[in-house]
Every structure is written in structure tokens, then in C-alpha cells.
PASELUM-319933 format. One record per residue (C-alpha): residue number from 1; residue in one letter; chain; x, z, y. Coordinates in steps of 0.5 Angstrom, whole numbers, plus 500, padded with zeros to 3 digits. Layout:
<nodes>
> NUM A A X Z Y
...
</nodes>
This chain:
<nodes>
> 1 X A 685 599 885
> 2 X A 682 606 887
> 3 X A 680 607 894
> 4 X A 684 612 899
> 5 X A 677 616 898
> 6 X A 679 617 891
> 7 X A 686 618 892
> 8 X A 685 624 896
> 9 X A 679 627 892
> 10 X A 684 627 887
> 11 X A 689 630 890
> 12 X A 687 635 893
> 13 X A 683 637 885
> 14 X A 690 638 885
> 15 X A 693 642 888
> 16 X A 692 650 891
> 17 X A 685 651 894
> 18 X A 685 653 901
> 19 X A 680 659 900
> 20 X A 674 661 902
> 21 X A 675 663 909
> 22 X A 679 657 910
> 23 X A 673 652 908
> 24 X A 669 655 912
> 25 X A 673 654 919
> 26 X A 674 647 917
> 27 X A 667 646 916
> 28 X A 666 650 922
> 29 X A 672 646 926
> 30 X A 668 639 924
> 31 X A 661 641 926
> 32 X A 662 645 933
> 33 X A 668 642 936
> 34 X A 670 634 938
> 35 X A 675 632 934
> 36 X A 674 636 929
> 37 X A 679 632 924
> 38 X A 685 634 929
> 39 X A 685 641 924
> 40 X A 691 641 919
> 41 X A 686 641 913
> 42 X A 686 642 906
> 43 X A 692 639 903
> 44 X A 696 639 910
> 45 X A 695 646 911
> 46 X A 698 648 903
> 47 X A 704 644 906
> 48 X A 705 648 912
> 49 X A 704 655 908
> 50 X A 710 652 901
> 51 X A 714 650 907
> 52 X A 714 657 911
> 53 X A 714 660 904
> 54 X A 720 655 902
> 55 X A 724 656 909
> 56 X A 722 664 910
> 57 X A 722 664 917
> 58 X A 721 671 921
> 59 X A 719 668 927
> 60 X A 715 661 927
> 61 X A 713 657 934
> 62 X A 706 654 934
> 63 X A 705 649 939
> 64 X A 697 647 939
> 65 X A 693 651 936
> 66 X A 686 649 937
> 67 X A 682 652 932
> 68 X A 686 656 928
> 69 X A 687 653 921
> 70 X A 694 652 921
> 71 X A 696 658 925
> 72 X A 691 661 919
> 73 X A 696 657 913
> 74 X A 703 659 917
> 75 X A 701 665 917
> 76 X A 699 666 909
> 77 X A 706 664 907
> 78 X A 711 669 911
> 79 X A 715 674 908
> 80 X A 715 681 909
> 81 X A 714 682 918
> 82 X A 713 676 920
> 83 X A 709 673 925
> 84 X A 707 666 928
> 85 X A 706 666 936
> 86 X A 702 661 937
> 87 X A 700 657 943
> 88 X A 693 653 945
> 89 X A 693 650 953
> 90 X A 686 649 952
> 91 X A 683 655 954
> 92 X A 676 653 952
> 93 X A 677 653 946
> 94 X A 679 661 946
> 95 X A 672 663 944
> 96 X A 672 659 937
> 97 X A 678 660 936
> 98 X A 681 667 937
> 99 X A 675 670 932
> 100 X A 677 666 927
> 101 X A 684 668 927
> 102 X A 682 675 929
> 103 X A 677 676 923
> 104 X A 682 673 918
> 105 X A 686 676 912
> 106 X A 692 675 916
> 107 X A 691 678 923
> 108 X A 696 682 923
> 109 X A 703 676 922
> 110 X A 699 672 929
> 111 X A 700 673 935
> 112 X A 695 668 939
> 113 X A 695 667 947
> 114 X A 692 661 950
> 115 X A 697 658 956
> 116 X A 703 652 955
> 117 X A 708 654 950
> 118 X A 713 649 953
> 119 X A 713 654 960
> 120 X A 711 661 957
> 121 X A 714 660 949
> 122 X A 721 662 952
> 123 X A 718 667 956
> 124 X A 717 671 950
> 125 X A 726 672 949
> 126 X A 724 670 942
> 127 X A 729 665 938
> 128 X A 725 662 932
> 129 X A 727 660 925
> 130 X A 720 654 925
> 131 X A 716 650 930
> 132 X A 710 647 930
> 133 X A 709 641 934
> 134 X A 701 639 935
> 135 X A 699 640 941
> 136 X A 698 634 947
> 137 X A 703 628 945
> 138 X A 704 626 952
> 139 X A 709 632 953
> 140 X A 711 632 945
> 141 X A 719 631 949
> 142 X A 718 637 953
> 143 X A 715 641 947
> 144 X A 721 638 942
> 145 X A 727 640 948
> 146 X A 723 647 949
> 147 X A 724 648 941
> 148 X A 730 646 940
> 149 X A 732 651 946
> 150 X A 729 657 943
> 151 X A 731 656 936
> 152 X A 736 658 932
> 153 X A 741 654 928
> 154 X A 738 650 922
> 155 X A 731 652 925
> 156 X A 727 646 923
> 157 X A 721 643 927
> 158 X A 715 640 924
> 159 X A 712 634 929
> 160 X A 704 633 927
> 161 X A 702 626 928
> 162 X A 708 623 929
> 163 X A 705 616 927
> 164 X A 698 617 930
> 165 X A 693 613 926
> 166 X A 698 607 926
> 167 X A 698 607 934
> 168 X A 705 607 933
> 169 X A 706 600 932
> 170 X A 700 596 935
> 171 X A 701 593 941
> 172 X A 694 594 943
> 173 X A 696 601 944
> 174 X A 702 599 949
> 175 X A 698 602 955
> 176 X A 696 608 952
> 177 X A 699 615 954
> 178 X A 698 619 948
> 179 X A 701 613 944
> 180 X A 706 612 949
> 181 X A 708 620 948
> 182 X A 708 620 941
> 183 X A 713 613 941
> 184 X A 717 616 946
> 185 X A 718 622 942
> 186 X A 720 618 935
> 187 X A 724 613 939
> 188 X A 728 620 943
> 189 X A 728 624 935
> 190 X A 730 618 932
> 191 X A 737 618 935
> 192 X A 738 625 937
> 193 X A 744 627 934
> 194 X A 743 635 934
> 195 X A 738 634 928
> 196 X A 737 630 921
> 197 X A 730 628 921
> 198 X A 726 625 916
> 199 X A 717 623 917
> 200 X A 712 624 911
> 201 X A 707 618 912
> 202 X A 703 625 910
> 203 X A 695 623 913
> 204 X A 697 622 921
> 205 X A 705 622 920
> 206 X A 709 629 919
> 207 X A 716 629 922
> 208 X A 721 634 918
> 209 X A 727 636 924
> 210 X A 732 640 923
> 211 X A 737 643 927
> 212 X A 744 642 927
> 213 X A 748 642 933
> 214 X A 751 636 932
> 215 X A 755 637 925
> 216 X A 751 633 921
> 217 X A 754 632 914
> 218 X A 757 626 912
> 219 X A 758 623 904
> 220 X A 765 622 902
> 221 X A 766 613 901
> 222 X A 769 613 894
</nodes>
């Protein structure tokens, strides 16, 4: 049986290259910050772009910046005057970051700003057709309510590390906050009927949420 190495070697033989300047911030993300692993990465980062390129957003809400990487990937698949704004809280991480996004072929469709999105996002007066959730999990259900308030109907909401290194269901995690803010955030989503929602066991947990206040489409029984 092939390992989980080999499966993801192939892969990502597979699919789109991230290009150059990408590989080079991922490499550099892994060697200069900790948790370098928390950027998008390759296959994670060619999702993020079909799926802005698939969606065709304007206005996309990124929650968590960190290194740029995704930003970076967002950005690459918007249409014609789009523009991602994307929020980092850590503002240590302003003089790595902010060069790499400023230097990238795609500057111009990103608005970078170091502060809480969850305060400052709807501060902006701008209502949005995709959000990004990747910031810190203890406040995810503060982060998805902000979201769903400054997106428009049929919006989607795309939460990363929705199942946090298998976290989710070991009870060894019970006490740990981070893990309790992602439980939280998947028990609260689970069962909030102004979306449909479906997680993608894509590396860490990927949840695709789409907004729909309230009116969900049902099947006709037969």
C-alpha cells in the first residue's frame, strides 16, 4: 500500500504548479517562521485559486494572513478588479509578510492590513462574496458570525483546520483551547440553518459553507 508521502508526491505531480515566487515563499515561510507548516501549501493553495476562479468573487475576506500564501493564491484567480482584504492579528509577522505580497505578481488585487478582522473587517463598509477563515481557532465562532454579517447572499465561507490534526475527536485534547475552538465551531456550523455546508478531509479539514439565509433547498419524496 503506498504511503501518505507517496500519495501526496503524486499528487501534486499532478495537478498545477504553484510557480516559482510561490515556492520560494513556502520555502521561506518553513525556514524562518515557527509553524511553517500552517501556510496553504501547494495543493491547498491551487484549490483556494479554482475556487475563487469557480465562485468569481469581487471582494474576498481573508481571516489570518500569516505569510501570504494563500492571500498570494486567492488573488491569482480573481476576475477583472477584484481585490482580497486580508487581515493578520500578529503584527510580528508584518516584516516577513508584507514584502512578500508587496513583491508579488499580484500586489495590486491585495490589500494587506495587520489588525482583528472580527472588529475591523466590517469597519471597511464592504460586503463580500468569499471568506477565508484561518486565523486563530479559539475565536473561529466570532470570525464565522462577523462573516456571515458582511457577506452577501449565496456568499461562501471557506474554514481551514476544521479538523485539526484529528484533535477533533481525541479526548486527550479535551482541555485544549484551540481544539475547543475548532469543536465549537463545527458542533455551532453543524446545525446553523442559514447555511449548507460540507468538510473536505483536504490535509488538516477544509469546510465549504454557503450562505443562504435560511432557505435551504429541499428533494421532492417521490
Amino acid at each position: 500500500m503506498a504511503s501518505s508521502t507517496d500519495i501526496e508526491e503524486y499528487i501534486l505531480s499532478h495537478i498545477d504548479p504553484e510557480g516559482e515566487y510561490l515556492h520560494r515563499l513556502w520555502r521561506s515561510t518553513n525556514i524562518h517562521l515557527l509553524a511553517g507548516r500552517m501556510a496553504s501549501g501547494h495543493l491547498q493553495g491551487r484549490l483556494l485559486r479554482m475556487f475563487v476562479e469557480m465562485i468569481r468573487p469581487q471582494r474576498v475576506l481573508e481571516v489570518g494572513t500569516f505569510s501570504g500564501y494563500s492571500a498570494i493564491c486567492m488573488a491569482e484567480g480573481l476576475p477583472p478588479g477584484g481585490m482580497v482584504y486580508t487581515f493578520e492579528i500578529d503584527d510580528e509577522l508584518e516584516d516577513f509578510t508584507r514584502p512578500w505580497i508587496e513583491h508579488s505578481p499580484v500586489a495590486d488585487r491585495i490589500d494587506f492590513r495587520i489588525g482583528d478582522a472580527i472588529t475591523e473587517a466590517p469597519l471597511l463598509g464592504i460586503t463580500f462574496d468569499l471568506v477565508f477563515l484561518d486565523g486563530d481557532k479559539r475565536t473561529y465562532l466570532q470570525a464565522y458570525e462577523m462573516a456571515l454579517q458582511v457577506t452577501n447572499p449565496g456568499a461562501f465561507i471557506i474554514a481551514d483546520n476544521t479538523l485539526w490534526d484529528g484533535h477533533v475527536t481525541d479526548s486527550a485534547y479535551d482541555h485544549d483551547a484551540q481544539t475547543q475552538g475548532v469543536r465549537s465551531f463545527n458542533d455551532f456550523v453543524a446545525c446553523d440553518p442559514r447555511v449548507e455546508k460540507v468538510i473536505l478531509p483536504l490535509r488538516d479539514g477544509l469546510t465549504l459553507i454557503r450562505k443562504t439565509d435560511g432557505e435551504r433547498k429541499t428533494v421532492p419524496s417521490l
